[in-house]
C-alpha positions as CSV (number, residue, x, y, z in Angstrom):
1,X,-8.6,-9.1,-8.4
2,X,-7.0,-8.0,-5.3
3,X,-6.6,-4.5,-4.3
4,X,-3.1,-2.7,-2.6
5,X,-3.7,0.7,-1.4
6,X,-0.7,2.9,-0.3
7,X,-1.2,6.0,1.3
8,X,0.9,9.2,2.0
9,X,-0.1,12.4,2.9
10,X,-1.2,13.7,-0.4
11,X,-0.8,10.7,-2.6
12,X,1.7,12.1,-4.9
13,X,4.6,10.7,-3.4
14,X,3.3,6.9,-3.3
15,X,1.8,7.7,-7.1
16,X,5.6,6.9,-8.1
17,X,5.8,3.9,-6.4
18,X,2.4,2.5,-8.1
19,X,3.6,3.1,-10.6
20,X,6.6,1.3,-9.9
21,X,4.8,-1.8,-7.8
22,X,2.6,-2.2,-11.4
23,X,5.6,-2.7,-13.5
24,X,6.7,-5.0,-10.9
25,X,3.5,-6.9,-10.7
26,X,3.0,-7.2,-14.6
27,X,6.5,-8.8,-14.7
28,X,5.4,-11.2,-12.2
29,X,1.9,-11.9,-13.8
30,X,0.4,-11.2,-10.7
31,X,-3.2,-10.2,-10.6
32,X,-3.8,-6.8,-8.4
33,X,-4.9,-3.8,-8.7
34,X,-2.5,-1.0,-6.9
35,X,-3.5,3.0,-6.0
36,X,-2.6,5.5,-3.6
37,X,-4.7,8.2,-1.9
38,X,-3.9,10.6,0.8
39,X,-3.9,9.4,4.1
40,X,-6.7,12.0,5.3
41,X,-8.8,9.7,2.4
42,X,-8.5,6.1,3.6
43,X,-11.6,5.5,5.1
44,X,-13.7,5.7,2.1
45,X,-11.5,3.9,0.0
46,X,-10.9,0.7,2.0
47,X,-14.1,-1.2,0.9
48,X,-12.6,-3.6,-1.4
49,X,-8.9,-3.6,0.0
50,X,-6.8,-6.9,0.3
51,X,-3.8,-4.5,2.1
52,X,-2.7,-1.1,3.1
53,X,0.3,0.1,2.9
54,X,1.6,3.6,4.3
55,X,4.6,5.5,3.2
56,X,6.9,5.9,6.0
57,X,6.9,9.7,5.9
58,X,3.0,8.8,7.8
59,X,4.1,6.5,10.1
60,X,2.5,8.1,12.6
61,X,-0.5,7.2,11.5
62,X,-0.1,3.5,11.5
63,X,-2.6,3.5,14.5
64,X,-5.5,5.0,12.7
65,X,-5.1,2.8,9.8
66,X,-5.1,-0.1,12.0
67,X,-7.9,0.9,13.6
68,X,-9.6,1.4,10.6
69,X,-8.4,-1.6,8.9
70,X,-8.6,-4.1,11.6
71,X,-12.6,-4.7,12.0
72,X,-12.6,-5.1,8.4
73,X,-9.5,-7.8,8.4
74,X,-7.3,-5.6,6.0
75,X,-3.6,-5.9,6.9
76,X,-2.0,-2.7,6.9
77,X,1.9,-2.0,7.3
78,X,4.5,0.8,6.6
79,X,6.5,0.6,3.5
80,X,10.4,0.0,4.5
81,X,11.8,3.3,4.5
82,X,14.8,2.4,2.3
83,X,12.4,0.8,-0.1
84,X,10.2,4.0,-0.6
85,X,13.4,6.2,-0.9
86,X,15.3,4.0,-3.8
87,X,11.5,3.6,-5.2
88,X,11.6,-0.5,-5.0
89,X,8.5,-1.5,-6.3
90,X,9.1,-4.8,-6.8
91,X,10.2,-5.2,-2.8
92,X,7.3,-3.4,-1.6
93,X,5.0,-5.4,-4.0
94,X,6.3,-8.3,-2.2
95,X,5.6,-6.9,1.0
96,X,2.3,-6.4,0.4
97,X,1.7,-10.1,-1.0
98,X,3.2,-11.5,1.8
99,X,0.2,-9.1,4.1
100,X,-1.7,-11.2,1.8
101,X,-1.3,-14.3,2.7
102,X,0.5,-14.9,-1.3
C-alpha cells in the first residue's frame, strides 16, 4: 500500500482534507494510505512515503521538504491553493497519483 503524506503547520488543517482525499480514494478503489503531520514532523515520518504533499499556507517550506525528500526519491509538491481552500480531495488525490507515477 502506498503512503500520501500532507503536511501543514500543525496538521489540523490538512486533517480535513484526509479526510476528504480518503473518501475520494475509496470511491476510486484505489489502494493508499493518506495522513497529515505538521510540517516541523516530516522528517520522521517519511520512511515509507510514496509522496508528500504541503498545504499551501507552508509553501515556504517546499525547499526543506525537497531536500529531505529528494535523497530518498519521494516526490513532494504543494497542494493547489484553490484545491485546499474548496477542500477537493478528489483533485488533490489525483495530484498526488500523478507524483506517483499512477
Amino acid at each position: 500500500m502506498k503512503k500520501i503524506l500532507l503536511f501543514c503547520t500543525a496538521g489540523m488543517s490538512t486533517s480535513m482534507m484526509v479526510t476528504k482525499m480518503r473518501e475520494a480514494a475509496k470511491k476510486k478503489e484505489v489502494d493508499v494510505l493518506i495522513d497529515a503531520f505538521p510540517e516541523g514532523e516530516m522528517a520522521k515520518h517519511l520512511d515509507e512515503a510514496a509522496v508528500v504533499l504541503l498545504g499551501p499556507q507552508i509553501r515556504y517550506a517546499l525547499n526543506r521538504a525537497k531536500n529531505l525528500c529528494e535523497p530518498r526519491q519521494i516526490p513532494v509538491a504543494v497542494i493547489n491553493a484553490t484545491d485546499y481552500g474548496m477542500m477537493e480531495g478528489e483533485k488533490v488525490l489525483d495530484q498526488a497519483l500523478v507524483l506517483m507515477g499512477k
